[in-house]
N, CA, C and O atoms as a DFTB+ gen file, in Angstrom:
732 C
 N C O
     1  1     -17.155      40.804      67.420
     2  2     -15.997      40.794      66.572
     3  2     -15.346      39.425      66.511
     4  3     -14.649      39.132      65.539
     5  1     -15.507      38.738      67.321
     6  2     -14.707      37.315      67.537
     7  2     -15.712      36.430      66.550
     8  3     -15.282      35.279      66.473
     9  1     -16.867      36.620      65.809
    10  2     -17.339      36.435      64.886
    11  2     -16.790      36.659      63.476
    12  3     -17.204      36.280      62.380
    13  1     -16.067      37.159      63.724
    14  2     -15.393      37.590      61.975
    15  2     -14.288      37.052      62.198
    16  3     -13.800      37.101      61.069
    17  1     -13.548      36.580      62.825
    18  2     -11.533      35.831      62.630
    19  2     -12.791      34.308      62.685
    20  3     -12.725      33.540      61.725
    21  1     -13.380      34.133      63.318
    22  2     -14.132      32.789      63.250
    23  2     -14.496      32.691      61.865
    24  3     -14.007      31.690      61.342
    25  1     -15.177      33.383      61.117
    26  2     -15.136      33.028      59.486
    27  2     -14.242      33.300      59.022
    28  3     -14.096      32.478      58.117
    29  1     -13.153      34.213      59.014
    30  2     -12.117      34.728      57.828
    31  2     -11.580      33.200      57.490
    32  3     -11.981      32.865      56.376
    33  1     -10.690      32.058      58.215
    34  2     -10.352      31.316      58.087
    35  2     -11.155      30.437      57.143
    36  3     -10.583      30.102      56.105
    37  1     -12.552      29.961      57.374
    38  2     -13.245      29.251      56.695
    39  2     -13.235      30.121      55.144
    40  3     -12.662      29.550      54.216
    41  1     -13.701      31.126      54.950
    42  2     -13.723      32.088      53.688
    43  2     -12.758      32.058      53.000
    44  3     -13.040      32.059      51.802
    45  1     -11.053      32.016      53.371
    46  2      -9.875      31.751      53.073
    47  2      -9.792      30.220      52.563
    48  3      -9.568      29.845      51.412
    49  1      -9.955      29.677      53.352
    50  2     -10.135      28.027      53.107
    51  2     -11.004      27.552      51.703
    52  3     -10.714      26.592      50.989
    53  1     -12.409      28.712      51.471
    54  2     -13.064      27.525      50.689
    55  2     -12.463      28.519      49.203
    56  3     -12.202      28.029      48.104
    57  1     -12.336      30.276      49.653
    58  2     -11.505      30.475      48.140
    59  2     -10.138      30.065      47.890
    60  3      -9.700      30.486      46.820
    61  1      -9.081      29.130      48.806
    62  2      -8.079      28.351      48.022
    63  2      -8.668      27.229      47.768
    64  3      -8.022      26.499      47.016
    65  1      -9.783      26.781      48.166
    66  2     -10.202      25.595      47.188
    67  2     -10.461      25.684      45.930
    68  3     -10.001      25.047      44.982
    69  1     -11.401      26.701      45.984
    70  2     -12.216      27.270      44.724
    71  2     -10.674      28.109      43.730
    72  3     -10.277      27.755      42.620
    73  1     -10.247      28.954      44.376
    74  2      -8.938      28.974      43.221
    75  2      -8.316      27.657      42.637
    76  3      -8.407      27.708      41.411
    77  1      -7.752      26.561      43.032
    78  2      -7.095      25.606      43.215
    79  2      -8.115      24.851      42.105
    80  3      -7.611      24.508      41.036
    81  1      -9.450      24.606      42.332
    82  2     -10.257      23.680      41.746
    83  2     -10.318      24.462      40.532
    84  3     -10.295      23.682      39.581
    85  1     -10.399      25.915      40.073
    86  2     -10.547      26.465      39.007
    87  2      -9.266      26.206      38.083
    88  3      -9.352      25.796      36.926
    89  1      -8.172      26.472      38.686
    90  2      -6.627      26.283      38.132
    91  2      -6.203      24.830      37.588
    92  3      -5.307      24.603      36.775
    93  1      -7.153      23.780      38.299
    94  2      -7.114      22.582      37.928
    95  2      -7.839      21.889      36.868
    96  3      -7.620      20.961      36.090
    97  1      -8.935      22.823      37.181
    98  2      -9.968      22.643      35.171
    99  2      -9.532      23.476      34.283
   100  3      -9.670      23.186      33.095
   101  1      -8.957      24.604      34.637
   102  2      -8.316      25.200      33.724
   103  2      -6.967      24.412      32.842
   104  3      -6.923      24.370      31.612
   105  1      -5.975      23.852      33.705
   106  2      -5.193      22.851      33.088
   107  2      -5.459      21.724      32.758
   108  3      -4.478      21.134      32.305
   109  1      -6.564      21.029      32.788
   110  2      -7.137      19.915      31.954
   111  2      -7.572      20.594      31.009
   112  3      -7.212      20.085      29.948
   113  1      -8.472      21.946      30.796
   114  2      -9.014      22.643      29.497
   115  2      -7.828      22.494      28.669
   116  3      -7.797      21.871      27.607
   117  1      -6.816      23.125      29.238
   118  2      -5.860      23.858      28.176
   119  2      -4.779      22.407      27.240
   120  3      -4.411      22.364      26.066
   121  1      -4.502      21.149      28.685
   122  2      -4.536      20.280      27.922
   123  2      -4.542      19.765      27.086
   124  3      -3.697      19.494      26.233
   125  1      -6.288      19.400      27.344
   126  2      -7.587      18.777      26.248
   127  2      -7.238      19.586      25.028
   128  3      -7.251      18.943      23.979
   129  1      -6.858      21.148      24.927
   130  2      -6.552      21.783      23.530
   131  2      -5.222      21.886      22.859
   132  3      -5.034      22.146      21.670
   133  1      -4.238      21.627      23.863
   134  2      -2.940      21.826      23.137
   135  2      -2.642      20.121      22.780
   136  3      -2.371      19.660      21.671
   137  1      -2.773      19.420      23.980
   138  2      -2.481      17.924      23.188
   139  2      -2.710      17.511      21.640
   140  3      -1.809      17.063      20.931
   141  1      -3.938      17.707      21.247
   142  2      -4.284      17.732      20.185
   143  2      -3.777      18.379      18.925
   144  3      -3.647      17.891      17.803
   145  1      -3.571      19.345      19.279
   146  2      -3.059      20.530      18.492
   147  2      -1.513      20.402      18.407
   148  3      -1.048      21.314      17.723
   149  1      -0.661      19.628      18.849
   150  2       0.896      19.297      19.011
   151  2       0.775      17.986      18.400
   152  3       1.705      17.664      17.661
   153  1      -0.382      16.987      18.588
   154  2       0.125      15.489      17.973
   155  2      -0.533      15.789      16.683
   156  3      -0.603      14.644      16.237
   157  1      -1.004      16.462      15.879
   158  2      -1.500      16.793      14.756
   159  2      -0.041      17.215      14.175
   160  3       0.137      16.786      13.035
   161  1       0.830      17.817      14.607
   162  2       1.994      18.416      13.686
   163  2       2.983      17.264      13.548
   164  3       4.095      17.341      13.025
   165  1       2.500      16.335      14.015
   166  2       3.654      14.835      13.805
   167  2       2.997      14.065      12.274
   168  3       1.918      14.392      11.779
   169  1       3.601      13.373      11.905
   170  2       3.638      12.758      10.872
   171  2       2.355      11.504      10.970
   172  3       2.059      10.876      11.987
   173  1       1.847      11.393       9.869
   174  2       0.882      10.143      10.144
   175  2       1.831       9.098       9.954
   176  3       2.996       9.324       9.626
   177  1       1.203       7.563      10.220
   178  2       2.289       6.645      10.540
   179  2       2.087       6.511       9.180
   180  3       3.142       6.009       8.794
   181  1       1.455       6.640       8.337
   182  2       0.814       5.443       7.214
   183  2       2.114       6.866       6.110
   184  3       2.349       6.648       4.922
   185  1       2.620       7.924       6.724
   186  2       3.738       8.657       6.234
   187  2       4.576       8.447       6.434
   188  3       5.563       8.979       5.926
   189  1       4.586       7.607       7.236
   190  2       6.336       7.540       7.808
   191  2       6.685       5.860       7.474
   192  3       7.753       5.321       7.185
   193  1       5.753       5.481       7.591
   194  2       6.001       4.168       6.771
   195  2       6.211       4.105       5.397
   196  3       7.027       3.429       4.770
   197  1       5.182       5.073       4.920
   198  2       5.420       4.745       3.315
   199  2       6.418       4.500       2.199
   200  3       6.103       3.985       1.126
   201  1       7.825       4.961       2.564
   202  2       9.215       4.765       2.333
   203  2       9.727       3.732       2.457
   204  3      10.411       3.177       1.596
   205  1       9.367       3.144       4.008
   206  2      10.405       2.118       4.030
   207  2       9.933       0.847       3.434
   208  3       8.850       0.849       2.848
   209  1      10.669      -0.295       3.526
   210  2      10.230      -1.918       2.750
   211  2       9.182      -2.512       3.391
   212  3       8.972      -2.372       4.596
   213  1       8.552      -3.128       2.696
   214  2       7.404      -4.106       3.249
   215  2       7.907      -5.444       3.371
   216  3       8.747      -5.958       2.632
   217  1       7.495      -5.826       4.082
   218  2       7.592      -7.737       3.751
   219  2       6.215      -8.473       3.673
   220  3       5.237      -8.186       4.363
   221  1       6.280      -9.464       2.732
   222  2       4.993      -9.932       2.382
   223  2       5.324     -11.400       2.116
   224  3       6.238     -11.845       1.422
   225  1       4.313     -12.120       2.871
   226  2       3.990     -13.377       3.131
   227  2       3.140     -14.029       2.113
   228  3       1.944     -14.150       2.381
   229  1       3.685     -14.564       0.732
   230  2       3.254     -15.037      -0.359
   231  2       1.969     -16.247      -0.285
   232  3       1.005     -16.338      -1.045
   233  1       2.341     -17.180       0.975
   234  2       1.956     -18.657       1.239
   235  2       0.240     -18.777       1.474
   236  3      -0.356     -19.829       1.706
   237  1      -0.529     -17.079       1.319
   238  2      -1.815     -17.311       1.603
   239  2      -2.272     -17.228       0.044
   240  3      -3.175     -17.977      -0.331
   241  1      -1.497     -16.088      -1.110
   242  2      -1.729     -16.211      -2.211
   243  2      -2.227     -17.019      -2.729
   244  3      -1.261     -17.767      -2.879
   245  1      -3.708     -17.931      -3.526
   246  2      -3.401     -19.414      -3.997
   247  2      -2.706     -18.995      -5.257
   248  3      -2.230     -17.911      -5.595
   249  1      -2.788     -20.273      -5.917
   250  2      -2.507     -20.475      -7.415
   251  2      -3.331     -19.603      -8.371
   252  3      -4.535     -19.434      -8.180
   253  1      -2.763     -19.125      -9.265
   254  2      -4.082     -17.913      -9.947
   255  2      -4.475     -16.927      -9.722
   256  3      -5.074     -16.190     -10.506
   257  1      -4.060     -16.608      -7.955
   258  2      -4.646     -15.230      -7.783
   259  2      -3.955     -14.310      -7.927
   260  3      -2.880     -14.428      -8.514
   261  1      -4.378     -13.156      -7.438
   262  2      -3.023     -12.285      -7.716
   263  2      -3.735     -11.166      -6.505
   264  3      -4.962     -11.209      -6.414
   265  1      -3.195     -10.467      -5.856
   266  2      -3.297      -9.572      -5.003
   267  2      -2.839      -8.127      -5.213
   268  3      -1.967      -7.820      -6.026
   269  1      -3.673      -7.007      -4.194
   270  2      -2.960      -5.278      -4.857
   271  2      -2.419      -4.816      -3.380
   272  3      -3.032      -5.014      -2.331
   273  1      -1.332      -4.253      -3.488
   274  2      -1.122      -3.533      -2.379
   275  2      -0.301      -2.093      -2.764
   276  3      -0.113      -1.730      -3.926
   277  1       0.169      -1.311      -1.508
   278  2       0.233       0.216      -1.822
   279  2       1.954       0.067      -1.134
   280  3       2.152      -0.539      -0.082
   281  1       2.854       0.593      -1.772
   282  2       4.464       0.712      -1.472
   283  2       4.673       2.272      -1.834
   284  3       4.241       2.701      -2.904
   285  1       5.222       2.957      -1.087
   286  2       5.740       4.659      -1.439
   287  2       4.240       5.428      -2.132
   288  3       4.402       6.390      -2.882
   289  1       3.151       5.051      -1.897
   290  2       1.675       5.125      -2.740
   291  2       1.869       4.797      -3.992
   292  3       1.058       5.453      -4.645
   293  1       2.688       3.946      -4.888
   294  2       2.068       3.122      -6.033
   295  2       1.548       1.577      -5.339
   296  3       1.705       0.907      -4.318
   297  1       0.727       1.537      -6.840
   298  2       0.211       0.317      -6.553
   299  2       0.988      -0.748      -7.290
   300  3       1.513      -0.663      -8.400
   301  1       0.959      -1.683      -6.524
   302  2       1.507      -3.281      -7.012
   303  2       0.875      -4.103      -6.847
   304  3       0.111      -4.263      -5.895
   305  1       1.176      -5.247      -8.313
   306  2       0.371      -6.270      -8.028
   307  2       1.174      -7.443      -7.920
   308  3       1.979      -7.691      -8.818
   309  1       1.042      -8.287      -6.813
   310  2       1.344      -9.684      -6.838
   311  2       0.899     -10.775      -7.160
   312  3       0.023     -11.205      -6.410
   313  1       1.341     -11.757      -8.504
   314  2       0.578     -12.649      -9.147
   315  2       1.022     -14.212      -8.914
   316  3       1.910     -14.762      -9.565
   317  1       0.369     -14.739      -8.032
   318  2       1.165     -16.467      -8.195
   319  2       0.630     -16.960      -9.280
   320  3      -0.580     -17.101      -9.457
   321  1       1.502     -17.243     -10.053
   322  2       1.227     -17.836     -11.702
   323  2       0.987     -19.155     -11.838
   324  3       2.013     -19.802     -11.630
   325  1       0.123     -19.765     -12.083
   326  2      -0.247     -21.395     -12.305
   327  2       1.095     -21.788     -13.158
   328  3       2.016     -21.000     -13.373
   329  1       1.036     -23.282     -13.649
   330  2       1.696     -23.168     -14.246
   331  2       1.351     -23.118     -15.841
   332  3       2.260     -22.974     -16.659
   333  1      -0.001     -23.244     -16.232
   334  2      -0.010     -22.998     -17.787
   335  2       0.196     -21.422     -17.902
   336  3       0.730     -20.953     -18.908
   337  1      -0.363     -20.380     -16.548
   338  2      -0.099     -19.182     -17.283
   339  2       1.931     -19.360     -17.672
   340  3       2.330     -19.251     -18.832
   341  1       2.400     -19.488     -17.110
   342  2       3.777     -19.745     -17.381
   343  2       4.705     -20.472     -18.331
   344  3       5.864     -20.283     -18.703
   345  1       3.781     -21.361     -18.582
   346  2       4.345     -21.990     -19.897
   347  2       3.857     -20.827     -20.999
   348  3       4.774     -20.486     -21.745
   349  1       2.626     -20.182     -21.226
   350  2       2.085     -19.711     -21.957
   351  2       3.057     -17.944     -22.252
   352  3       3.188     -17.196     -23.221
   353  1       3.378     -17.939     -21.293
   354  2       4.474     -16.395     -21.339
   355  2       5.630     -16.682     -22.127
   356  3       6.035     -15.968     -23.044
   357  1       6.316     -18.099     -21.616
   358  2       7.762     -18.479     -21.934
   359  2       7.352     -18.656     -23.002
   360  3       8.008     -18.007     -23.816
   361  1       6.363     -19.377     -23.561
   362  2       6.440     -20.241     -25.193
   363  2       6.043     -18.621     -26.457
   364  3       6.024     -18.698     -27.686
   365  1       5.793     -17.394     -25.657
   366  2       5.635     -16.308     -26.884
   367  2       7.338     -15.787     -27.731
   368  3       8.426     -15.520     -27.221
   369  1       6.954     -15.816     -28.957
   370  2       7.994     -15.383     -29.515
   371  2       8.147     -13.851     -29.036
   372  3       7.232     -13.032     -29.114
   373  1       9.370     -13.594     -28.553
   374  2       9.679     -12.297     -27.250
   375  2      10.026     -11.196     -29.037
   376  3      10.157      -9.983     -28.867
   377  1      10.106     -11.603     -30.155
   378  2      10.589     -10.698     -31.213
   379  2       9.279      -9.909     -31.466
   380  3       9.281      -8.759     -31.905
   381  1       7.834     -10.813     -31.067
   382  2       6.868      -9.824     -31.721
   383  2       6.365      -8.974     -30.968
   384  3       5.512      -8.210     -31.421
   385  1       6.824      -8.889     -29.460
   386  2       5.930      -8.087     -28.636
   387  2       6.732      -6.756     -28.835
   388  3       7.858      -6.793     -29.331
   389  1       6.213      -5.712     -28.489
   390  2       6.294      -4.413     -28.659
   391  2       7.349      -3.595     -27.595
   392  3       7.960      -2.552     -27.824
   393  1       7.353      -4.199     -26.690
   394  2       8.380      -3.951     -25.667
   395  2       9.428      -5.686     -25.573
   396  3       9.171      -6.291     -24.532
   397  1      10.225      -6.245     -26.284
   398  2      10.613      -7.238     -25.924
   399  2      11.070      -7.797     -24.973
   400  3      12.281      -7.580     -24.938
   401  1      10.608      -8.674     -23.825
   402  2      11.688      -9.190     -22.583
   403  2      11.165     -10.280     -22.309
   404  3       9.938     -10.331     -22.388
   405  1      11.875     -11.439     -21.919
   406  2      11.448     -12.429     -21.719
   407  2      10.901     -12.773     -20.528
   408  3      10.731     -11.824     -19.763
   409  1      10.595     -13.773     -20.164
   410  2       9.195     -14.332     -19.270
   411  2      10.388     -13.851     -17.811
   412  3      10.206     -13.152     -16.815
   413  1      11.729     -14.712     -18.381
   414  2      12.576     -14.930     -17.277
   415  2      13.131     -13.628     -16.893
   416  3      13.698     -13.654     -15.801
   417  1      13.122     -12.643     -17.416
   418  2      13.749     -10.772     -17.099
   419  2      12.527     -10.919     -16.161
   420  3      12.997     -11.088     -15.036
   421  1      11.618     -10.928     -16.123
   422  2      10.776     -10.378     -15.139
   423  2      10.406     -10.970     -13.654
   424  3       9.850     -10.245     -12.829
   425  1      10.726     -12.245     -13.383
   426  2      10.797     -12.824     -12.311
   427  2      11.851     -13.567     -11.625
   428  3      12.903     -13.878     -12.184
   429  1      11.595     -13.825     -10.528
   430  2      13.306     -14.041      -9.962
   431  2      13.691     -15.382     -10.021
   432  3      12.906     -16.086      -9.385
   433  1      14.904     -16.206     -10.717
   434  2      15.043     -17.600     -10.570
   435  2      14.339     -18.418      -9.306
   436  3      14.499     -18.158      -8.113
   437  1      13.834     -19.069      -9.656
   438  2      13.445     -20.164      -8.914
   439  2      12.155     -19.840      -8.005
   440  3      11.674     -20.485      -7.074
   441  1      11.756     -18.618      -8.592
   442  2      10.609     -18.483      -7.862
   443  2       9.709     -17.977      -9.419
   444  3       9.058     -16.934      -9.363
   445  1       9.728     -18.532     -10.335
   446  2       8.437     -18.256     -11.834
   447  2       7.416     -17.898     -11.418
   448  3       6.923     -16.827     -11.772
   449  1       6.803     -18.768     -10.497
   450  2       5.455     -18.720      -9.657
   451  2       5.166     -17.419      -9.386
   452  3       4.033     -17.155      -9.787
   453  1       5.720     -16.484      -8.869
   454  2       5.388     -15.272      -8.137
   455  2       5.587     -14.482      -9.019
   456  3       6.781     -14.431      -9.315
   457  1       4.482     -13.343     -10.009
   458  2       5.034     -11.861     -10.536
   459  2       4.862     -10.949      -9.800
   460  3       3.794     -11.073      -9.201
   461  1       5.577      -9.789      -9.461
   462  2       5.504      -9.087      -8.648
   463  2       5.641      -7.615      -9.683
   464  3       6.756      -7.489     -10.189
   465  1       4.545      -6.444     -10.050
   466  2       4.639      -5.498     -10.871
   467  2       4.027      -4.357     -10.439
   468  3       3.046      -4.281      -9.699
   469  1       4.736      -3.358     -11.004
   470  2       3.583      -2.043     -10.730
   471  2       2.243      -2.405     -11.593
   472  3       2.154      -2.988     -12.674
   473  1       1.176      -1.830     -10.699
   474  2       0.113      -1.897     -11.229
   475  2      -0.781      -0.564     -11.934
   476  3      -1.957      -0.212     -11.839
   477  1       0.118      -0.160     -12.499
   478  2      -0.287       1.297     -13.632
   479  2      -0.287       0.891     -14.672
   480  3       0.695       0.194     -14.926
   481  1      -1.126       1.040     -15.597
   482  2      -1.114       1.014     -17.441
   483  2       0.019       1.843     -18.057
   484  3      -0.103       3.068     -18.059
   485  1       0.999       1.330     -18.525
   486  2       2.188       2.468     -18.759
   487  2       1.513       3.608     -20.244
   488  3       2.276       4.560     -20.411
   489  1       0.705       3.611     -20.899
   490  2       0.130       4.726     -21.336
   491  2      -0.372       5.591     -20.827
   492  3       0.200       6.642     -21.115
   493  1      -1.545       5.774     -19.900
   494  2      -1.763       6.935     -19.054
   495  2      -2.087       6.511     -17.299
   496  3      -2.920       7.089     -16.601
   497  1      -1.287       5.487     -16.897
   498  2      -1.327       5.596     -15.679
   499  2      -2.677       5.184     -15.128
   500  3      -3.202       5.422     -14.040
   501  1      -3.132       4.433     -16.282
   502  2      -4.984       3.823     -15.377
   503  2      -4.851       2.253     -14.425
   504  3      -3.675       1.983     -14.182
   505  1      -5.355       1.745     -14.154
   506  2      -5.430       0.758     -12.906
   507  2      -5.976      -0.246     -13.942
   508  3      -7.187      -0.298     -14.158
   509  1      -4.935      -1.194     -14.708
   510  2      -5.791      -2.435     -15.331
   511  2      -6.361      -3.609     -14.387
   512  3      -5.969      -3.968     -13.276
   513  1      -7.382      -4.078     -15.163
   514  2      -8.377      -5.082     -14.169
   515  2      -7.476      -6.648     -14.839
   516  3      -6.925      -6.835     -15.923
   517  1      -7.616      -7.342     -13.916
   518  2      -7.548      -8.754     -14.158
   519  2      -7.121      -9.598     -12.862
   520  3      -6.846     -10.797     -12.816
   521  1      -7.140      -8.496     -11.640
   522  2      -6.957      -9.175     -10.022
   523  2      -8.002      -9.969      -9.422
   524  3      -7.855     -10.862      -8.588
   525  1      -9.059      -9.554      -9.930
   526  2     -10.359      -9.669      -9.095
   527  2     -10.934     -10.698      -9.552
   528  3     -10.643     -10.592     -10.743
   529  1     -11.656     -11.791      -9.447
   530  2     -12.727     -12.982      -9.771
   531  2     -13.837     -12.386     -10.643
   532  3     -14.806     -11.808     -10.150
   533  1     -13.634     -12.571     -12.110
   534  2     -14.985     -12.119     -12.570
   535  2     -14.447     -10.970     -13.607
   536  3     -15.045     -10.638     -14.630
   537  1     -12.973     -10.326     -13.064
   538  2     -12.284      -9.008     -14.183
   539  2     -11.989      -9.599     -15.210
   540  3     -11.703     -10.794     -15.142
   541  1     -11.977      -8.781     -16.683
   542  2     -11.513      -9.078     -17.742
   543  2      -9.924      -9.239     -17.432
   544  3      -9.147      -8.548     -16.774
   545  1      -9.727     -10.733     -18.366
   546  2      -8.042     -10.528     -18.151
   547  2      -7.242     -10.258     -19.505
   548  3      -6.106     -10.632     -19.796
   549  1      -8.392      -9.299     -20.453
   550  2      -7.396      -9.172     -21.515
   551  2      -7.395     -11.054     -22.703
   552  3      -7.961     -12.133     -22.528
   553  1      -6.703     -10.665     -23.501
   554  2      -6.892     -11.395     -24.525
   555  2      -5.878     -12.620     -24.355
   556  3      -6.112     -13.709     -24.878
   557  1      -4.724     -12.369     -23.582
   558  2      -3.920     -12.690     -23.269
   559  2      -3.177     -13.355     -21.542
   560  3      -2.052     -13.593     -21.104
   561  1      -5.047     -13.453     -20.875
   562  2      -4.923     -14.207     -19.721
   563  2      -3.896     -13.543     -18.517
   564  3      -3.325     -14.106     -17.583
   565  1      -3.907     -12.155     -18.924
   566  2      -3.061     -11.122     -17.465
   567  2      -4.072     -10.036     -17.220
   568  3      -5.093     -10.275     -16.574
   569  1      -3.770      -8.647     -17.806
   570  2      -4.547      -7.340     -17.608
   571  2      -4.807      -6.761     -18.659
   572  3      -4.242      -6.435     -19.703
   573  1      -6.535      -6.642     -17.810
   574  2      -6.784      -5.664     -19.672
   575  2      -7.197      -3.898     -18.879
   576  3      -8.035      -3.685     -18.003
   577  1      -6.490      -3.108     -19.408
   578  2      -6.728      -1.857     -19.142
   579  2      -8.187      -1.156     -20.084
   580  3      -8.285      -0.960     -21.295
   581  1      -9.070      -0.932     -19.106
   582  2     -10.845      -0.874     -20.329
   583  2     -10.457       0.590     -20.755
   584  3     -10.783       0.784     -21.926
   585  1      -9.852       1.693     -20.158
   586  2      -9.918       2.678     -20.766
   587  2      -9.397       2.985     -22.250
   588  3     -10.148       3.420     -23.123
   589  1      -8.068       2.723     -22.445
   590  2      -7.738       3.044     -23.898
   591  2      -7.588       1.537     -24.406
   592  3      -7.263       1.490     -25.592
   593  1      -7.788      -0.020     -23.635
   594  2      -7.895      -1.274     -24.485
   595  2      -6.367      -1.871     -24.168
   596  3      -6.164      -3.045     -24.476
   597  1      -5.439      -1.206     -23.645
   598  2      -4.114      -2.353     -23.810
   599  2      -4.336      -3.448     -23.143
   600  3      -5.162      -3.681     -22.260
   601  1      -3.462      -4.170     -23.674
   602  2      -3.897      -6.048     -23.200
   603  2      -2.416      -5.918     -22.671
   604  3      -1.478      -5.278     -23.146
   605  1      -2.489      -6.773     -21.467
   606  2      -1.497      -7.804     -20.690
   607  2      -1.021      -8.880     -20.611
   608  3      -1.909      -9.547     -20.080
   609  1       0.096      -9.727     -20.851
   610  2      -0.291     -11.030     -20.724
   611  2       0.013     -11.335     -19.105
   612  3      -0.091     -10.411     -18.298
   613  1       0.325     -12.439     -18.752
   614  2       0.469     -13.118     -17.568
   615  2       1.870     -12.548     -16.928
   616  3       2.030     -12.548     -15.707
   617  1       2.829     -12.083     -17.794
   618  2       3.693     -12.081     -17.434
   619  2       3.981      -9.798     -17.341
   620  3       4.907      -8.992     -17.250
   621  1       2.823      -9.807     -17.422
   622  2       3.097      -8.554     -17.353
   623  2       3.525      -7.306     -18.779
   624  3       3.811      -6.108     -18.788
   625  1       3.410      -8.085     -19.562
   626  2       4.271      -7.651     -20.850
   627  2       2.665      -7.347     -21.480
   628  3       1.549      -7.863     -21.412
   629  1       3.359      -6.111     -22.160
   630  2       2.048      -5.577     -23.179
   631  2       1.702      -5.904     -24.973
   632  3       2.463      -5.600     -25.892
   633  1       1.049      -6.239     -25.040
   634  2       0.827      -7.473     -25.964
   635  2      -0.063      -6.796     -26.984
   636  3      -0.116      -7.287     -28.112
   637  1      -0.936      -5.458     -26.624
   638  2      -1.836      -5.200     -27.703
   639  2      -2.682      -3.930     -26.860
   640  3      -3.199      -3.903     -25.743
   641  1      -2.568      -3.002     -27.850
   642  2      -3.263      -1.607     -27.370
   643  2      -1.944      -0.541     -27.479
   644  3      -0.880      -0.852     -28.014
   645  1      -2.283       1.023     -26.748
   646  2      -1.816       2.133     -26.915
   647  2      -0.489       1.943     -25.981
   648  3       0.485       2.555     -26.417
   649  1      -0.306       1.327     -24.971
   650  2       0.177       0.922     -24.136
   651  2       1.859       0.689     -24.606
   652  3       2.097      -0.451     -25.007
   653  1       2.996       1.628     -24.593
   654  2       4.219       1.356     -24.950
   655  2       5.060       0.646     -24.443
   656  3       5.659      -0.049     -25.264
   657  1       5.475       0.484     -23.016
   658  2       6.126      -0.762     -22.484
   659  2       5.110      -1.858     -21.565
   660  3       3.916      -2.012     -21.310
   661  1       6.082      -2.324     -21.342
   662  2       6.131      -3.339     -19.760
   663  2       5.407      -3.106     -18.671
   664  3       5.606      -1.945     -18.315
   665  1       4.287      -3.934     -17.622
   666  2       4.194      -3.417     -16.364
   667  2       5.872      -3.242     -16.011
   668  3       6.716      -4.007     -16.478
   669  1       6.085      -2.480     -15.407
   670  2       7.457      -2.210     -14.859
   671  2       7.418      -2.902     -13.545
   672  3       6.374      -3.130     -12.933
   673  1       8.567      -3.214     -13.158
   674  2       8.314      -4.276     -12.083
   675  2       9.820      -3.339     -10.717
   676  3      11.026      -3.118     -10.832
   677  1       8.884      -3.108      -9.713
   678  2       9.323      -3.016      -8.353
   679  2      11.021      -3.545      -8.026
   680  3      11.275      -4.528      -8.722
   681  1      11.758      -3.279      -7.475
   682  2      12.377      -3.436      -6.616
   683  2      12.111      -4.629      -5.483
   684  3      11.388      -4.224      -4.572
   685  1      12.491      -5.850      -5.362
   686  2      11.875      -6.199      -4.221
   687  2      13.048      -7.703      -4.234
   688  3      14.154      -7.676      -4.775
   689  1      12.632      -8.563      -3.719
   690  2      13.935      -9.554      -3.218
   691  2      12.969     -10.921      -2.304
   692  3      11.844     -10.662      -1.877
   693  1      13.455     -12.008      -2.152
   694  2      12.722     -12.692      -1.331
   695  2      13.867     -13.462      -0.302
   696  3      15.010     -13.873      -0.504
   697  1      12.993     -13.445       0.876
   698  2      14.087     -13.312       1.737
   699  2      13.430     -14.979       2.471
   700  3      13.725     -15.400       3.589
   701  1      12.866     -15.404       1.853
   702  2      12.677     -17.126       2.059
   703  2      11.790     -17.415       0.883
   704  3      11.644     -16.538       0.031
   705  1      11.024     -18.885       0.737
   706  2      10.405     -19.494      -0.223
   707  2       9.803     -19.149      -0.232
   708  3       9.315     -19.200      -1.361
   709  1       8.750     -18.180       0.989
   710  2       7.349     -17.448       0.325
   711  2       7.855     -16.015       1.192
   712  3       7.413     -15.604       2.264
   713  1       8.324     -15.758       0.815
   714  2       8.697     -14.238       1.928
   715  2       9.352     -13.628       0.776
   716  3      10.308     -14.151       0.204
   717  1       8.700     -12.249       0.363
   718  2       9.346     -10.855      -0.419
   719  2       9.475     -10.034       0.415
   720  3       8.824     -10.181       1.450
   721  1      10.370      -8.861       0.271
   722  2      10.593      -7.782       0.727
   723  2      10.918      -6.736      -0.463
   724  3      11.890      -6.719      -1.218
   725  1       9.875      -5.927      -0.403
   726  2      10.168      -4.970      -1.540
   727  2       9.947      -3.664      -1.130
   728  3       9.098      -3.123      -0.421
   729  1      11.228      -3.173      -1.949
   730  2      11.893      -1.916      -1.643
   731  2      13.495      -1.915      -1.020
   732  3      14.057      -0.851      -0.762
């Protein structure tokens, strides 16, 4: 009999291990499944950002190019304007275009150089080309939208096609010589 209190202890011993070690993979299991399942009901960042303002660093832009980026999910385009596209906006008679506004309504004193616009076709909301090296820029040296044909000029203004106003232009502010913040 002094054989059996000699094991009970050991038998006791290795099932609180074995409970203990089970209870302990069990709470890494359950873990591994609820962690997941709780950071899924949070917001993606690219949601929680999407509201607030961007700031954007103009000074890599060159001359001529123009860049796309995503604010509240529209798209915008940012254009550093040479300076013939700019002479070439200012010198149009603003009476014949179809939406009238001048070169200077659309960009901010002392910065001509920079257009900053939504980048939607204001007829049906298509994505005009003239960002890219090699895109049509329209007849008029800005955006040509290929689906229904409206032309752009440099300054954003719609010049020819189905197309009834203006790129419409963003909200935005510059908060040094090459620094915007829009929104």
């Amino acid at each position: 009999m002094a054989n059996a209190t000699d094991t009970k202890p050991t038998e006791t011993t290795r099932r609180d291990f074995l409970m203990l070690a089970t209870g302990a993979a069990g709470a890494v299991g359950l873990g591994a499944v609820v962690v997941p399942l709780v950071s899924q009901l949070a917001p993606d960042a690219q949601t929680v950002a999407a509201g607030a303002p961007i700031d954007l660093d103009l000074a890599p832009i060159a001359e001529g190019q123009a860049i796309k980026l995503f604010w509240r999910g529209k798209l915008i385009f940012v254009r550093h304007r040479t300076k013939k596209e700019i002479d070439e906006a200012r010198a149009v008679n603003v009476a014949t275009l179809p939406d009238p506004q001048p070169d200077q309504a659309r960009v901010k004193q002392g910065h001509e150089q920079f257009l900053v616009v939504y980048g939607n076709c204001t007829h049906l909301g298509c994505v005009p080309l003239g960002n890219a090296p090699g895109d049509p820029k329209g007849d008029f040296d800005g955006w040509f939208c290929p689906c229904h044909g409206s032309h752009y000029d440099s300054s954003g203004r719609i010049r020819k096609g189905p197309a009834p106003l203006n790129l419409p232009i963003p909200p935005y502010a510059f908060s040094a010589d090459t620094k915007i913040r829009i929104g």
